[in-house]
LUMMARNU-771748 format. One record per residue (C-alpha): x, y, z. Coordinates in steps of 0.02 Angstrom, whole numbers, padded with zeros to 5 digits. Example, Ala and Ser with C-alpha at 12.3 -4.5 7.8 and 13.67 -1.06 7.14 Angstrom:
<pts>
PT        u        v        w
PT    00615   -00225    00390
PT    00684   -00053    00357
</pts>
This chain:
<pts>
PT        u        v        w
PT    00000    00000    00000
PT    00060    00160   -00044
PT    00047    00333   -00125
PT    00124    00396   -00279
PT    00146    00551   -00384
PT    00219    00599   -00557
PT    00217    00718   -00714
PT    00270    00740   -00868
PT    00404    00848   -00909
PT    00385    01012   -00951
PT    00521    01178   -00930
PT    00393    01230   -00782
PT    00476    01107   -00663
PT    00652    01173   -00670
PT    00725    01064   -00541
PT    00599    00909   -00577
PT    00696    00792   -00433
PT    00641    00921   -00312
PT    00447    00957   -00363
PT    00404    00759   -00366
PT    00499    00740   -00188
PT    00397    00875   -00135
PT    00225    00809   -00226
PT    00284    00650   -00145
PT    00320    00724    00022
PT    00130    00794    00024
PT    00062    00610    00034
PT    00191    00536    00158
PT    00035    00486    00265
PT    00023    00340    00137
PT    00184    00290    00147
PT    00305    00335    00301
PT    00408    00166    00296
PT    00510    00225    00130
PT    00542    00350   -00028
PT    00594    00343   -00195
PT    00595    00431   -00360
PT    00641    00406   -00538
PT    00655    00536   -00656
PT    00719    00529   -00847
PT    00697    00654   -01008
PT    00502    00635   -01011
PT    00441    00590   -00823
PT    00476    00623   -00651
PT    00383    00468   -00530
PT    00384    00458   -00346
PT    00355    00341   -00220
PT    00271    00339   -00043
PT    00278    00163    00022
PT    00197    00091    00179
PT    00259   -00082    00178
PT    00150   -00246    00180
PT    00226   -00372    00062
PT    00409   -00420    00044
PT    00447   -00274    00178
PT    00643   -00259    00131
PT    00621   -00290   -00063
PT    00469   -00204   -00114
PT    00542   -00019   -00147
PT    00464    00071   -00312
PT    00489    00132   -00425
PT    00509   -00061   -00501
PT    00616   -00067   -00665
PT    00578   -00200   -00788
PT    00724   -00316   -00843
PT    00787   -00205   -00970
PT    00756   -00055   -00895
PT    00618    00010   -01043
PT    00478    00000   -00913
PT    00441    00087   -00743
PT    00304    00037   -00645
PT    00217    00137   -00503
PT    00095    00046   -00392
PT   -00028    00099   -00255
PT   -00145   -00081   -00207
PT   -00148   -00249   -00157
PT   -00149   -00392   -00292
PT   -00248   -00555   -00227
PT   -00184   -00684   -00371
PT   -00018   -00622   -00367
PT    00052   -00781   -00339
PT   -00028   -00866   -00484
PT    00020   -00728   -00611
PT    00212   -00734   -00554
PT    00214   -00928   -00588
PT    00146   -00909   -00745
PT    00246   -00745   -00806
PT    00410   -00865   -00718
PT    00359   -00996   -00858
PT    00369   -00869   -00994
PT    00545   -00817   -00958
PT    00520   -00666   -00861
PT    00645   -00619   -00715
PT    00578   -00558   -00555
PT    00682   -00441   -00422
PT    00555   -00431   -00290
PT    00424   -00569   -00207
PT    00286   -00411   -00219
PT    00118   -00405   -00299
PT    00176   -00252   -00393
PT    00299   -00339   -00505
PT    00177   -00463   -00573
PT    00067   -00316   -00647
PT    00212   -00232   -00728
PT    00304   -00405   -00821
PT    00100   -00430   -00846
PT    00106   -00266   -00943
PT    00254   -00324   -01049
PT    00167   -00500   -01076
PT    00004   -00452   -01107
PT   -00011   -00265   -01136
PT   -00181   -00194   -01068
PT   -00265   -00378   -01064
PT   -00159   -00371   -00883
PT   -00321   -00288   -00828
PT   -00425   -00426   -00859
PT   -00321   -00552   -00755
PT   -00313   -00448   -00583
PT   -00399   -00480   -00438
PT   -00369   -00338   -00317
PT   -00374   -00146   -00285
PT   -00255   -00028   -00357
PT   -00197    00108   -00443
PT   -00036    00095   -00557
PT    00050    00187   -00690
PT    00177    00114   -00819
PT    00289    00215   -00922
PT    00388    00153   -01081
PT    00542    00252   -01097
PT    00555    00195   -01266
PT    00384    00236   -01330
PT    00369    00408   -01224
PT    00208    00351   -01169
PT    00121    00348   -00996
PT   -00021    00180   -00982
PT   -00120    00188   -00804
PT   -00282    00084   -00723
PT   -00386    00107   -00593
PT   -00477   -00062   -00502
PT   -00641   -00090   -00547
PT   -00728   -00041   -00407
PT   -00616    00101   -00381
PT   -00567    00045   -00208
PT   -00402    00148   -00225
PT   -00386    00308   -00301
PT   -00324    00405   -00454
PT   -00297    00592   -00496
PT   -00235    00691   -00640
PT   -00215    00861   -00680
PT   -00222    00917   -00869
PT   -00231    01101   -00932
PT   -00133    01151   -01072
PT    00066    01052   -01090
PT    00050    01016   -00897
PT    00000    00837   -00858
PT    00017    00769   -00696
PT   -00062    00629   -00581
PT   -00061    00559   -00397
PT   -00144    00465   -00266
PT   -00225    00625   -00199
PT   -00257    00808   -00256
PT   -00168    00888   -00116
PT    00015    00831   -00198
PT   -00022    00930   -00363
PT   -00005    01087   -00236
PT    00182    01071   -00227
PT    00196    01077   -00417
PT    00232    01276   -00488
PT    00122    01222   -00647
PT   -00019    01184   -00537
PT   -00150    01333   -00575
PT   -00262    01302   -00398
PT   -00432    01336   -00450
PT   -00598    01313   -00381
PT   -00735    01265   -00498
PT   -00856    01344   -00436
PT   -00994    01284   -00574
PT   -01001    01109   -00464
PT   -01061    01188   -00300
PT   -01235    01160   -00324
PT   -01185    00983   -00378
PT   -01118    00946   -00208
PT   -01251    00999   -00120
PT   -01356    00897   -00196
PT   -01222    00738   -00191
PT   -01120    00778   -00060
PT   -01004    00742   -00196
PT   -00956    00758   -00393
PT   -01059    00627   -00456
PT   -00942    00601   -00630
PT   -00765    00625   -00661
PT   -00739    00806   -00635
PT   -00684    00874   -00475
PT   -00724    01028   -00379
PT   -00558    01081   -00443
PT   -00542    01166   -00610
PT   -00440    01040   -00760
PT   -00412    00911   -00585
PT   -00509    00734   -00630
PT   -00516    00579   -00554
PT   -00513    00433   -00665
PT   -00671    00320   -00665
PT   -00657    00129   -00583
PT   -00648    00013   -00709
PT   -00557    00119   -00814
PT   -00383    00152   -00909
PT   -00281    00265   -00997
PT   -00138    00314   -01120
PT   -00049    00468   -01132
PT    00065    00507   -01273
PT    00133    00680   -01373
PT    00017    00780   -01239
PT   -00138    00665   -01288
PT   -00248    00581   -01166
PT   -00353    00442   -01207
PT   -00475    00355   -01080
PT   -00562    00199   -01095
PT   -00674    00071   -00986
PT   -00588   -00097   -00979
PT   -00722   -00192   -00879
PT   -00907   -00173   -00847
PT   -01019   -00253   -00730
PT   -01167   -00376   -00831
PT   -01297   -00436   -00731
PT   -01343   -00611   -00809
PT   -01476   -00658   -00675
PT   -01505   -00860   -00648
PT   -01689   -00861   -00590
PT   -01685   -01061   -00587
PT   -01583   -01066   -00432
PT   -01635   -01093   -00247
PT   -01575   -00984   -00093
PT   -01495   -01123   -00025
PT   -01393   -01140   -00176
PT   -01348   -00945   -00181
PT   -01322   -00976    00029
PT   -01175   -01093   -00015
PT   -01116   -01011   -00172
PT   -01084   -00861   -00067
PT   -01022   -00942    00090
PT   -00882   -01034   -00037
PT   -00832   -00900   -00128
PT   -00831   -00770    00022
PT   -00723   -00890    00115
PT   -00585   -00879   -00011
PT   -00607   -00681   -00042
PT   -00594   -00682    00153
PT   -00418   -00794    00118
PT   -00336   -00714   -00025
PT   -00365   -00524    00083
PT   -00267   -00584    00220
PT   -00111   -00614    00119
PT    00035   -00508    00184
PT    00188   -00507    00270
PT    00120   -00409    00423
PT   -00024   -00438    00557
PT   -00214   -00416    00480
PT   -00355   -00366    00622
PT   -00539   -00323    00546
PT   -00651   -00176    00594
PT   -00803   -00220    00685
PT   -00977   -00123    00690
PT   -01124   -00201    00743
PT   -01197   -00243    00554
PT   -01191   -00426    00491
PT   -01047   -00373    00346
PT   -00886   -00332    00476
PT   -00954   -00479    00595
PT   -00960   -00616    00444
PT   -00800   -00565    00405
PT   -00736   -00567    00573
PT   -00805   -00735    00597
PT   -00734   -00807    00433
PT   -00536   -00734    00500
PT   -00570   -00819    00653
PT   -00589   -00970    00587
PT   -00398   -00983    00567
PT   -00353   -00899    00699
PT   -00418   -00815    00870
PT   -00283   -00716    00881
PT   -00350   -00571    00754
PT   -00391   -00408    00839
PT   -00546   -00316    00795
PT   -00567   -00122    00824
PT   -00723   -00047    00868
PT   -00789    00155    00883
PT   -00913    00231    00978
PT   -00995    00369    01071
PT   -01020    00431    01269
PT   -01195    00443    01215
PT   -01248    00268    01225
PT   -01416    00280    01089
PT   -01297    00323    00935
PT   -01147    00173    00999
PT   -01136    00032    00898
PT   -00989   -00045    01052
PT   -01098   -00144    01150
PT   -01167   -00255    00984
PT   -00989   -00291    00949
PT   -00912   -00322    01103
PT   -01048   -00437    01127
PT   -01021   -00523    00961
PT   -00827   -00530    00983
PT   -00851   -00624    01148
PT   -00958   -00737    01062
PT   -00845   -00789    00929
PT   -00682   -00756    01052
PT   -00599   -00645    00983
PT   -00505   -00470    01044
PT   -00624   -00306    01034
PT   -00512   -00147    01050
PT   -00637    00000    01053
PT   -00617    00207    01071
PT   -00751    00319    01115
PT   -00760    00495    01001
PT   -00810    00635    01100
PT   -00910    00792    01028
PT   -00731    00906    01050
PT   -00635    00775    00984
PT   -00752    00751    00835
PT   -00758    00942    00794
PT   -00585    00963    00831
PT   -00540    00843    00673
PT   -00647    00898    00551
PT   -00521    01038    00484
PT   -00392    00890    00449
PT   -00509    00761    00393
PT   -00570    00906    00256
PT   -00396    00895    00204
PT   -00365    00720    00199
PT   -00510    00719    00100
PT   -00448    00832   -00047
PT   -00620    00858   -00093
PT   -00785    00920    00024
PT   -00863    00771    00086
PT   -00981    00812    00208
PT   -01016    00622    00279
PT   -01015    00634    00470
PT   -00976    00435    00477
PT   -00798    00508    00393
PT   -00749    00555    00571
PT   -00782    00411    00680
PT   -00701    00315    00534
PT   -00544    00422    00559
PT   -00523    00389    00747
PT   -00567    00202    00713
PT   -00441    00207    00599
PT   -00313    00302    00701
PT   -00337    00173    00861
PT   -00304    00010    00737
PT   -00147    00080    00680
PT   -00077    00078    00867
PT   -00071   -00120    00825
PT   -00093   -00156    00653
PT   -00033   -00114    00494
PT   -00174   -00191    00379
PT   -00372   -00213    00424
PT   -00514   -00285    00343
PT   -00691   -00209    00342
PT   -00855   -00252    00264
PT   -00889   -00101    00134
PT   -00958   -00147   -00025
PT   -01089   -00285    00046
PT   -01243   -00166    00045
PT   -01204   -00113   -00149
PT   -01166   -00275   -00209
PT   -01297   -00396   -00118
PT   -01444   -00267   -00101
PT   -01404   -00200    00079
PT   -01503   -00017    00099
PT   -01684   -00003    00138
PT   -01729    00119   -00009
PT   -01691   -00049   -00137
PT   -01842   -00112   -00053
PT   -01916    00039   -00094
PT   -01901    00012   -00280
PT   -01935   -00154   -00275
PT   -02117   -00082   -00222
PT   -02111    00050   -00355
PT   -02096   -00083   -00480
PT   -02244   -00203   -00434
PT   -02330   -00023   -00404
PT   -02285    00012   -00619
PT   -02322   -00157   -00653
PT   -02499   -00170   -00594
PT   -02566    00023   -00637
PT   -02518    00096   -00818
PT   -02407    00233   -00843
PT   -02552    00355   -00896
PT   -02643    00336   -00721
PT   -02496    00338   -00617
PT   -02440    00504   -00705
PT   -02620    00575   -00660
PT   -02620    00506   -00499
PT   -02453    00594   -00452
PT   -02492    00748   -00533
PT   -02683    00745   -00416
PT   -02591    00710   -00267
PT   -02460    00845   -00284
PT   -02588    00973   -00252
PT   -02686    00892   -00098
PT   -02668    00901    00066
PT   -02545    00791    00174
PT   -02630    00610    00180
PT   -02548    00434    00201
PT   -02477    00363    00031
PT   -02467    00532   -00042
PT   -02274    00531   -00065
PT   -02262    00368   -00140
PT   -02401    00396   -00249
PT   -02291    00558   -00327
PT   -02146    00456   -00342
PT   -02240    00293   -00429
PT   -02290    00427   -00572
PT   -02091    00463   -00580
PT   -01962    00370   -00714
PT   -01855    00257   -00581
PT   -01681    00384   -00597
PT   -01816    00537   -00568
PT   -01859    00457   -00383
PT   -01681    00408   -00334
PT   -01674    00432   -00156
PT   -01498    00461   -00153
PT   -01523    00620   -00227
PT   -01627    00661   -00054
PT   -01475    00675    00047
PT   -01456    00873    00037
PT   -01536    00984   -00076
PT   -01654    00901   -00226
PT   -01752    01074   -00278
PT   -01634    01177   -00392
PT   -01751    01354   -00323
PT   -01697    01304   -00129
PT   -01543    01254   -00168
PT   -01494    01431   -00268
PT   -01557    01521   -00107
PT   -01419    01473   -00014
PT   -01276    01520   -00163
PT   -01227    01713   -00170
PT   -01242    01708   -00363
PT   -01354    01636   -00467
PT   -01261    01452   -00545
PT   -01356    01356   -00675
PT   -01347    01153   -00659
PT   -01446    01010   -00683
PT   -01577    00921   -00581
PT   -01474    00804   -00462
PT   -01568    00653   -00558
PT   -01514    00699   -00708
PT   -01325    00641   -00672
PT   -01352    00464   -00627
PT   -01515    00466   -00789
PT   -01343    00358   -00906
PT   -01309    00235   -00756
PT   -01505    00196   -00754
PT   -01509    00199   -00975
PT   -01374    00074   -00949
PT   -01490   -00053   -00855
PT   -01645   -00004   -00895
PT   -01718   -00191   -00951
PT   -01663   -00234   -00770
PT   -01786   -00221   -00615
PT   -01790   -00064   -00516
PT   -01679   -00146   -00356
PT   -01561   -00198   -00497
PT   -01527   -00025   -00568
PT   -01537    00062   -00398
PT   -01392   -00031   -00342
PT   -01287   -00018   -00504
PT   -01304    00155   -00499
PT   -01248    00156   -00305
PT   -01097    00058   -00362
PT   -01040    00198   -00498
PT   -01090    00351   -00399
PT   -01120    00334   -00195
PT   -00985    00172   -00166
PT   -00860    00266   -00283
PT   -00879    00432   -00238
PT   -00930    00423   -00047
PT   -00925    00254    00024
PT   -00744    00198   -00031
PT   -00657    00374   -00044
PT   -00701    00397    00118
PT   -00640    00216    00165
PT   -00474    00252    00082
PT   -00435    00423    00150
PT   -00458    00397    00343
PT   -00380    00247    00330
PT   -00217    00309    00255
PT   -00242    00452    00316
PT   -00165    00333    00482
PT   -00038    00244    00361
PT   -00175    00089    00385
PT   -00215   -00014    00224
PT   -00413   -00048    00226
PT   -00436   -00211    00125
PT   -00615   -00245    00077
PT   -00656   -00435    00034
PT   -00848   -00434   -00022
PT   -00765   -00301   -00159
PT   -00674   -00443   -00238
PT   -00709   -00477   -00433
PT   -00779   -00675   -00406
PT   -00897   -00590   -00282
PT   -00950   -00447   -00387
PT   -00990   -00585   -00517
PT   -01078   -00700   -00397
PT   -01198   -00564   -00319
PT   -01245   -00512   -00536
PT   -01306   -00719   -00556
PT   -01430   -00691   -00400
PT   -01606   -00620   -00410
PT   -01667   -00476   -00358
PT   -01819   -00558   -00232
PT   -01620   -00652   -00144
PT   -01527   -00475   -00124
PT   -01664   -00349   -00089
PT   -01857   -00453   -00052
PT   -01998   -00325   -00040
PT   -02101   -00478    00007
PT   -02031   -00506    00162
PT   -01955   -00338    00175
PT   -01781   -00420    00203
PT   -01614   -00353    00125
PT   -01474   -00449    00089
PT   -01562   -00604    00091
PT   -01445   -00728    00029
PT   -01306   -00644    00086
PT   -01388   -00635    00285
PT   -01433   -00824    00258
PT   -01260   -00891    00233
PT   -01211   -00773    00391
PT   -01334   -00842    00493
PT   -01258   -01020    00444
PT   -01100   -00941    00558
PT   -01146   -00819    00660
PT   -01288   -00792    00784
PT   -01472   -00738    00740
PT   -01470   -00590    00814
PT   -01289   -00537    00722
PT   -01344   -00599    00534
PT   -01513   -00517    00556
PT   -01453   -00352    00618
PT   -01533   -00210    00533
PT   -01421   -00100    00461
PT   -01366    00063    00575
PT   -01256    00158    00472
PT   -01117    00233    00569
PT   -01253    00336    00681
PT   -01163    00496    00738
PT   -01238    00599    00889
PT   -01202    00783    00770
PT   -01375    00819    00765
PT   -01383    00828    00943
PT   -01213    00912    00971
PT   -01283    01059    00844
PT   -01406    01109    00973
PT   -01286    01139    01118
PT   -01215    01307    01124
PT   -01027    01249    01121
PT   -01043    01166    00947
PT   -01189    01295    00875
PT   -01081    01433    00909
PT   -00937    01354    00820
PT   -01019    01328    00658
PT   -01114    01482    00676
PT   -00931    01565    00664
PT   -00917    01476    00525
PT   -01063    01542    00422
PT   -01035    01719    00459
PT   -00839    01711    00419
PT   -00776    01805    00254
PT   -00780    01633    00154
PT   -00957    01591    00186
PT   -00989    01785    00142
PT   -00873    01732   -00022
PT   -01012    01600   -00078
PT   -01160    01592    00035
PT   -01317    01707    00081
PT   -01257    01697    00270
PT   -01427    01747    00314
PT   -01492    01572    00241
PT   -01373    01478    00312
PT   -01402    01559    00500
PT   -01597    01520    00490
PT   -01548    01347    00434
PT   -01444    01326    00608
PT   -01569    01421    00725
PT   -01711    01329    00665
PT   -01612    01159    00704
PT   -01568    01238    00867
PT   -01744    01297    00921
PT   -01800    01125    00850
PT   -01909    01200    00716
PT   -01825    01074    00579
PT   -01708    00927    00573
PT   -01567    01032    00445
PT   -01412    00927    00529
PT   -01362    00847    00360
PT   -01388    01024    00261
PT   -01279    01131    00390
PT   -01142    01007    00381
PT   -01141    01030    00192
PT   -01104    01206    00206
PT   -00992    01211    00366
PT   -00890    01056    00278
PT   -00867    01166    00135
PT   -00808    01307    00190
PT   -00675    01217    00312
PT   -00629    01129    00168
PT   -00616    01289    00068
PT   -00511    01364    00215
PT   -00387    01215    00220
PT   -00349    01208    00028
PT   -00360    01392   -00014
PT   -00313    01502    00136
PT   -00203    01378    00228
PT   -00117    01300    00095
</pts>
């Protein structure tokens, strides 16, 4: 696990050696054990390394045999072992035991078909010295991350934003055109940043870059070929085998592994698949003072019952507030999550005895996990049984009547499935409400409008189906996994993540609908919760999911924390953007307990400290 950085050439970077040890330098969080740089004619690279496999030999840059190909590497490779024996038996010459070598001899084998043969997360770039061109990939789920910068000659990349800082061709701009879009999304919900000519590239994705020309192109897709012919016992044991070698191949590395632990079935099936090797893995746990919102006493309880180690912090309101001007930067981009910051402390307790943990992300989005893919499993028996004209009348009756039960869903039944995509709800959904908040006037498109090509893409699947495909190119991506990566590095901890392992991506695509997200029964992750409950206890496998509670809400009515963001929104940045008046109703109503705005205050306030770290501090 590490970080990189690199660019190409231009006169800009008079003294390139020192720029990439300085871009490199930024990101030393993701790699403290080691350092090291190669720079030729066309390319300056650098390394961050936090070491995990072969811990003496593993430095990068990694030179091919001939020296006409350098490799830079941020991931973990799962069949690494397999590819080396077969590149050994085509004549290839190895330097290192590391994952990273196999995907850069892989490269020379096999050119871009590499990609196809990986099992893992990462992040790599190759450059030919010969050829003067660059060739990079991205995982693809987009577990680890990948930047580049591109305006005019100037082309550089990195493992975060914050590196392109040090470079003097670096033109720091904010975009302000995507504002509205993040407070909508919390998030850019495409490839664009909030950071003018700074993109990220997509999961699933590669690239080439050659005579200043950048070409990008999707190298894997995820097909749903449903088998409707199967029983739930088969998909219990089809899932319970290929889980327990995910669970395997993630623990592979030359240092200790210990597992987060929430109370949610996805961290305690893992936990319970580790310790079936060994009961010596630690598990780390965070929580709260205020009992309601901790998740500690479900798995401390659960850890007992399995016997393994619980290590657990408490996060107090000072210490949460206290860390959200560093987790903003960590971040690179405004991600106004609360879960971000008990994630960082849980994070920050592991590393006190681990180097390497394993955590249950991806479950929900791949095996039907969140409540609203109920939802549109009732939407589509709802479109099924009345046609589109009366729906459409229906909605557009109800709009105008008074409050009555039903009334909401009817509006949304008359709706095209990526016009009611409840992720959208999270902040702001009404352009007119949203543009009272913003200081000038910024035109952008209806939040549904941005996931409208994920839905085109599956639109002869059912409506749980597409919900969660879109999740897995927009909220995992953008929210779920960025925010997995940053606080965990962010500590110099590698987060591994085996249910976001290729076989089990393909699995959960075979399995229908009614077995990941069952409207019937109201049940999610139905297949996946009955092969847990063949391990772990009832009360564990049918846990309903929590979702990092955080006590904020709460915390924004006391005085102390109230008066801290209401600095905030009167301070010359929120001025800069914001009509301050706006944003103080939206805290004294919250206060006076008029409305429930926690989630739309911490859009703004996250913002502007944001804002404040990357363009007054730094």
């Amino acid at each position: 696990m590490c970080g990189f950085v690199g660019f190409i050439n231009t006169p800009v970077a008079a003294d390139p050696q020192a720029v990439v040890k300085a871009m490199a330098d930024r990101i030393i969080h993701r790699g403290p054990d080691d350092a090291d740089y190669y720079v030729d004619q066309g390319i300056s690279l650098g390394f961050r390394r936090l070491s995990i496999i072969d811990l003496e030999g593993g430095r990068q840059p990694i030179l091919n045999e001939d020296g006409s190909k350098v490799l830079l590497f941020n991931g973990e490779i799962y069949n690494f072992q397999s590819l080396r024996e077969d590149l050994l038996q085509k004549g290839h010459t190895f330097k290192t035991r590391t994952d990273s070598e196999t995907i850069l001899h892989g490269y020379e084998e096999y050119g871009k078909e590499i990609l196809q043969k990986l099992r893992g997360m990462f992040a790599f770039v190759i450059w030919d010295k010969e050829k003067k061109e660059l060739f990079g990939a991205r995982d693809i789920f987009g577990i680890k991350p990948f930047y580049y910068y591109k305006n005019g000659e100037e082309f550089f990349f990195g493992s975060e934003i914050k590196s392109f800082l040090s470079h003097p061709g670096f033109v720091k701009e904010l975009d302000e055109e995507k504002i509205p879009e993040y407070l909508s999304y919390e998030y850019i919900p495409y490839e664009n940043t909030i950071f003018k000519n700074v993109f990220k590239l997509p999961g699933a994705h590669c690239f080439t870059y050659k005579d200043g020309k950048l070409s990008v192109e999707r190298y894997y897709r995820i097909r749903y070929r449903i088998e409707d012919d199967k029983s739930l016992e088969y998909w219990e044991d089809a899932i319970q085998k290929e889980f327990e070698e995910s669970v395997a191949m993630h623990q592979i590395s030359d240092v200790e592994v210990g597992c987060f632990l929430s109370s949610g079935v996805d961290s305690s099936y893992v936990v319970k698949e580790i310790s079936k090797g060994t009961k010596k893995v630690k598990t780390f746990s965070v929580g709260y003072t205020e009992e309601k919102y901790s998740e500690l006493p479900y798995a401390q309880e659960f850890s007992k019952a399995v016997g393994v180690e619980n290590i657990s912090n408490k996060v107090s309101a000072d210490e949460f507030f206290d860390a959200v001007p560093l987790i903003q930067y960590m971040l690179d981009e405004p991600l106004p999550n609360p879960s971000e910051i008990p994630l960082y402390f849980l994070a920050k307790n592991a590393r006190k005895y681990v180097k390497v943990v394993l955590s249950g992300e991806g479950a929900d989005e791949l095996f039907g996990g969140y409540p609203m893919y109920l939802q549109g499993g009732h939407f589509a028996q709802y479109s099924r049984k009345v046609p589109r004209p009366v729906r459409k009348l229906a909605g557009g009756v109800a709009k105008h009547m008074p409050e009555f039960k039903g009334k909401h869903f009817i509006i949304r039944g008359s709706m095209e499935p990526y016009q009611r995509f409840m992720r959208a709800n999270y902040v702001f959904t009404d352009p007119a409400e949203r543009q009272k908040y913003l200081k000038r006037p910024i035109t952008s498109k209806l939040p549904e409008e941005y996931s409208k090509r994920y839905f085109d893409e599956v639109k002869d699947l059912d409506e749980p189906t597409q919900l969660q495909y879109v999740d897995m190119h927009t909220w995992m991506i953008y929210d779920i996994l960025l925010k997995a990566d940053r606080m965990s590095m962010a500590n110099s901890l590698e987060l591994r993540v085996p249910f976001l392992d290729r076989k089990m991506l393909e699995l959960s695509c075979r399995i229908p609908s009614r077995y990941r997200a069952d409207c019937q029964s109201e049940t999610t992750k139905k297949a996946l919760r009955a092969a847990a409950l063949k391990q772990l206890p009832e009360k564990t496998a049918r846990m309903k999911k929590l979702g990092f509670p955080v006590p904020l809400s709460d915390w924004l009515q006391e005085g102390k924390y109230y008066n801290k963001v209401k600095d905030a929104f009167q301070s010359d940045i929120a001025e800069k953007f914001f009509v301050t008046p706006e944003l103080m109703k939206l805290l004294d109503d919250h206060k006076a307990g008029r409305a429930k705005n926690m989630q739309k205050i911490w859009s703004f306030y996250s913002f502007i400290v944001w804002y404040d770290q990357f363009f007054v501090k730094n």
